[in-house]
C-alpha positions in Angstrom: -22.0 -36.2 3.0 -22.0 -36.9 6.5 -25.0 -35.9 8.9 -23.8 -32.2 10.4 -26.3 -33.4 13.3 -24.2 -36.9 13.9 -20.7 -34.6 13.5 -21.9 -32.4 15.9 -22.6 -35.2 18.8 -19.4 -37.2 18.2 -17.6 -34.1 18.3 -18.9 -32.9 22.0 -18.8 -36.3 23.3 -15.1 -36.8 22.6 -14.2 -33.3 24.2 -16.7 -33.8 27.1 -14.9 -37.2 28.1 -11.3 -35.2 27.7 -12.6 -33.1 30.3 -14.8 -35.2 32.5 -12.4 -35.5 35.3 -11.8 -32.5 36.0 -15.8 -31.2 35.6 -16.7 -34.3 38.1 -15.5 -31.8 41.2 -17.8 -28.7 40.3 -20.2 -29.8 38.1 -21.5 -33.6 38.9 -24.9 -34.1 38.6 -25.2 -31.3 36.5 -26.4 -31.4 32.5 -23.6 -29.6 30.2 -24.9 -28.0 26.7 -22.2 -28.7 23.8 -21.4 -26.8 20.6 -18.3 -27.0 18.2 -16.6 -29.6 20.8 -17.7 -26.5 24.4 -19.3 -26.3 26.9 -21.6 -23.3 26.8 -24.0 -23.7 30.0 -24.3 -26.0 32.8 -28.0 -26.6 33.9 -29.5 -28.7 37.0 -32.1 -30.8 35.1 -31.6 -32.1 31.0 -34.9 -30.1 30.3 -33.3 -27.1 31.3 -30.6 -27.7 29.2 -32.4 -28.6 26.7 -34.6 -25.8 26.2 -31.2 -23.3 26.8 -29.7 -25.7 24.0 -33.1 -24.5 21.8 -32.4 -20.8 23.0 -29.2 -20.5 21.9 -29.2 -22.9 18.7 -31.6 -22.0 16.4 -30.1 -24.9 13.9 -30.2 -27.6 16.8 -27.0 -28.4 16.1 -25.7 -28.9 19.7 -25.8 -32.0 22.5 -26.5 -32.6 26.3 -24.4 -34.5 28.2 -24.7 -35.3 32.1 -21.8 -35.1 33.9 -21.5 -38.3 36.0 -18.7 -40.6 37.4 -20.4 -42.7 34.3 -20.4 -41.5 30.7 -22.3 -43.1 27.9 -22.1 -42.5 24.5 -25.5 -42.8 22.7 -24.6 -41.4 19.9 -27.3 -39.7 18.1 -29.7 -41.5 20.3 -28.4 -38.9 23.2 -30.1 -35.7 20.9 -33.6 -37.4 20.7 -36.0 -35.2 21.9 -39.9 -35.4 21.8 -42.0 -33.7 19.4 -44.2 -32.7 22.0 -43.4 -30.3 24.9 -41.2 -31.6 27.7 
């Protein structure tokens, strides 16, 4: 059985890089948070997004992506968070 966490990233990445040219104009620079393959929020810095992403997703099934000119997949890398407070 596959890892719903895993699922979750590769499934937001591949629909945030389908719409990264056209989020480039408005929302460069900005950090997007990701469920079920859509955007739900747009925040200024990743801990922002990240504790709207902990808000909203009681499961913490959900990603972060930055929108930049550059996109890189980390996989399940890109959901690591600290155990400690940010």
């Amino acid at each position: 059985m596959a890892d719903p966490l895993q699922e979750q990233v590769e499934k937001n990445y591949e629909a945030f890089v389908k719409e990264l040219p056209t989020l480039l104009a408005n929302y460069g620079g900005k950090f997007a948070v990701m469920r079920d393959g859509k955007i739900t929020q747009f925040f200024d810095t990743a801990r922002d997004a990240h504790l709207a992403g902990q808000a909203l997703f009681s499961d913490g099934l959900y990603s972060i992506q930055e929108v930049t000119d550059t996109s890189v997949d980390l996989g399940f890398f890109s959901h690591a968070v600290p155990d400690r407070p940010i």
